[in-house]
LOKE-998232 format. One line per 10 residues: their letters; for each residue x, y, z of C-alpha. Coordinates in pm, 1 decimal, m for minus. Layout:
A> X Y Z ~ ...
***
This chain:
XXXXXXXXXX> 10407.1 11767.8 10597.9 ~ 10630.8 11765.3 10900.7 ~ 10883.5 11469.3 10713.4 ~ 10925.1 11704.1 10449.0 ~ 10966.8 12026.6 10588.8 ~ 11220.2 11831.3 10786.7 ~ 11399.7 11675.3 10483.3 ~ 11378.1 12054.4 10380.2 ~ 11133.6 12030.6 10056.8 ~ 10972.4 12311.0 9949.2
XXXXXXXXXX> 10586.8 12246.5 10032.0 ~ 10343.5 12427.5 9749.9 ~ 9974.8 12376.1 9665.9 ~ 9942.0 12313.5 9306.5 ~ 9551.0 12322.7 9309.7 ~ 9263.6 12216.1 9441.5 ~ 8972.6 11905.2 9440.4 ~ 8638.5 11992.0 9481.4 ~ 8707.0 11957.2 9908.0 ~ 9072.6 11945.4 9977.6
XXXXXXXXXX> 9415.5 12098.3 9856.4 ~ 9674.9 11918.6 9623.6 ~ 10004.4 11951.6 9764.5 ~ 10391.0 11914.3 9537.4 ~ 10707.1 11865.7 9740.4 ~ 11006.8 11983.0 9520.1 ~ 11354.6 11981.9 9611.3 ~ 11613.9 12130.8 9398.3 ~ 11971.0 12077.3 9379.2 ~ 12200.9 12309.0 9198.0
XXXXXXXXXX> 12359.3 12092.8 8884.2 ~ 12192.9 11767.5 8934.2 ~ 12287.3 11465.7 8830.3 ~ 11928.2 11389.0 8791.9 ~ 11585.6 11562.0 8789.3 ~ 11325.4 11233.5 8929.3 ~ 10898.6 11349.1 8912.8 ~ 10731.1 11109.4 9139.1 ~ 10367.2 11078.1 9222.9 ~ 10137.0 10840.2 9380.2
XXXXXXXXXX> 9801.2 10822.7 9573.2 ~ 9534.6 10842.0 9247.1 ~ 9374.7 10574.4 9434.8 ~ 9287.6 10601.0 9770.6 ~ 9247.3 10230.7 9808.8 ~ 9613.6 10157.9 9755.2 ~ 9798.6 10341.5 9974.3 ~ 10154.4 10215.9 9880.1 ~ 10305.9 10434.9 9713.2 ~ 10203.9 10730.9 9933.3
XXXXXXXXXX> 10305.9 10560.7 10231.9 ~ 10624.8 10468.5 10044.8 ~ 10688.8 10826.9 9985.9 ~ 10588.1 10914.8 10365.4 ~ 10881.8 10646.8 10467.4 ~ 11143.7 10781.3 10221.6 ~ 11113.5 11138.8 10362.5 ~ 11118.4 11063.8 10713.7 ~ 11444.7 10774.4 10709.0 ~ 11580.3 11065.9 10493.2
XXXXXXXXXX> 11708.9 10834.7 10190.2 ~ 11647.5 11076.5 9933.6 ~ 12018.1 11119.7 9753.1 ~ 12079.3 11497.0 9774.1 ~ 12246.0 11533.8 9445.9 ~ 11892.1 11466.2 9278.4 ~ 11689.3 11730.0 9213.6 ~ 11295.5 11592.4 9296.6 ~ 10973.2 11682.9 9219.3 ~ 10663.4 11502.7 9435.9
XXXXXXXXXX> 10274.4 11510.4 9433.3 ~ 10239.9 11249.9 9700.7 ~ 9853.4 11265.8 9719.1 ~ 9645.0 11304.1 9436.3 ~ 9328.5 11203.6 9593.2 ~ 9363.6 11305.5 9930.6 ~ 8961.2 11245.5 9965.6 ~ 8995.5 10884.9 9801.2 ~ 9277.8 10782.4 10105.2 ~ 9137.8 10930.7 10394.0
XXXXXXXXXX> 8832.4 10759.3 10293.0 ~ 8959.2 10448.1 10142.1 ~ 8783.1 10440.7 9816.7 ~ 8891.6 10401.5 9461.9 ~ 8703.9 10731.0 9360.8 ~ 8714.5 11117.1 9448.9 ~ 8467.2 11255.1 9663.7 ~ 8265.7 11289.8 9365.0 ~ 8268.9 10925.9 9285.4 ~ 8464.1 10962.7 8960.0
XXXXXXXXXX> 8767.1 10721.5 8921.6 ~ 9029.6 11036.4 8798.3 ~ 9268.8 10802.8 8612.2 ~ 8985.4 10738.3 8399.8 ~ 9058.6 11139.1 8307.3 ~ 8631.5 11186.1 8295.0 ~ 8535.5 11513.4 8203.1 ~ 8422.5 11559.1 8602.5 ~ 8776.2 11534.6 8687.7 ~ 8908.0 11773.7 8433.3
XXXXXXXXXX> 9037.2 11983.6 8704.6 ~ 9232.9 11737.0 8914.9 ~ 9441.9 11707.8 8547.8 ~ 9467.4 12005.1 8444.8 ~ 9620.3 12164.9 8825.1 ~ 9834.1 11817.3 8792.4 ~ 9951.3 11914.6 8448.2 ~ 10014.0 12277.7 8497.8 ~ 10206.7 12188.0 8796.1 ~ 10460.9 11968.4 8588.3
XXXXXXXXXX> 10482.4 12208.5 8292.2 ~ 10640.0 12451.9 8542.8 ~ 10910.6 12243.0 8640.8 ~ 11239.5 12350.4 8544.6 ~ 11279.4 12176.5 8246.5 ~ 10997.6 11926.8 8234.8 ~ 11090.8 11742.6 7941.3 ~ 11411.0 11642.4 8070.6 ~ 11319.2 11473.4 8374.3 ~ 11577.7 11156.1 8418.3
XXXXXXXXXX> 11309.0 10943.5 8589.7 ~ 10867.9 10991.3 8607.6 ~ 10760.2 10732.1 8867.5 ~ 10373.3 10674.1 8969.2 ~ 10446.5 10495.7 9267.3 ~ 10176.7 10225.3 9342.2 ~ 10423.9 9945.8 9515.4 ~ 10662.3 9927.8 9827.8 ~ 10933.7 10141.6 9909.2 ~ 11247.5 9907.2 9812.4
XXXXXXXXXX> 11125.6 9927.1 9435.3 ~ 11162.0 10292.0 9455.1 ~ 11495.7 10258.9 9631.5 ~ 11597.5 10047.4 9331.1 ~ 11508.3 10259.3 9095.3 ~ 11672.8 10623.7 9292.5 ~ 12062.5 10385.7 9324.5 ~ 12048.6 10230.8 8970.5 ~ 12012.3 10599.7 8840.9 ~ 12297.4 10676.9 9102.6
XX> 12501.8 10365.7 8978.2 ~ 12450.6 10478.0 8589.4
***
């Protein structure tokens, strides 16, 4: 939380697992030249993309002319514990009816973005930073 307070994102909980809080990092810029959604962590055993995220926000590399929107966790349970599953042992990308909730805070949560349908870029980040930092200068260089 403290590398994006510090990179001054708004921090928000968007809803809740059955034992911890789901937390969305959003950043707007006025006119954008881009509006990215990124999110990563569905499982906890790959931690990648999270700790990609983690690295972006503290070397501050995020352009500020994009407007972002970030759910950098979505099982918080599944990485602090290192499993595949949720605390309840349900893979949620699977979408089982157990996990219901997880998808419908996550959806709600991107419905109320400014304009969700005209997001320039929706990333699930599951690999290394320097993909992401690909991805964030060729929509720059476009």
């Amino acid at each position: 939380m403290q590398a994006a307070k510090k990179a001054e994102f708004q921090i928000e909980q968007f809803g809740t697992t059955l034992i911890t809080p789901l937390i969305a990092l959003n950043k707007t810029t006025e006119n954008p030249i881009a509006k990215v959604y990124i999110s990563s962590g569905i499982h906890g055993d790959e931690p990648a993309g999270a700790l990609a995220l983690l690295e972006l926000l503290q070397i501050h590399t995020l352009p500020p002319e994009i407007s972002f929107f970030i759910c950098p966790l979505l099982n918080p349970w599944g990485m602090q514990n290192n499993k595949r599953t949720n605390a309840d042992k349900i893979d949620i990308k699977t979408i089982a009816p157990e996990a219901i909730y997880l998808v419908q805070n996550h959806s709600k949560l991107v419905y109320t973005l400014e304009t969700p349908t005209n997001l320039d870029i929706n990333v699930r980040v599951k690999t290394h930073i320097e993909v992401i930092k690909a991805m964030v200068n060729e929509l720059l260089n476009n």
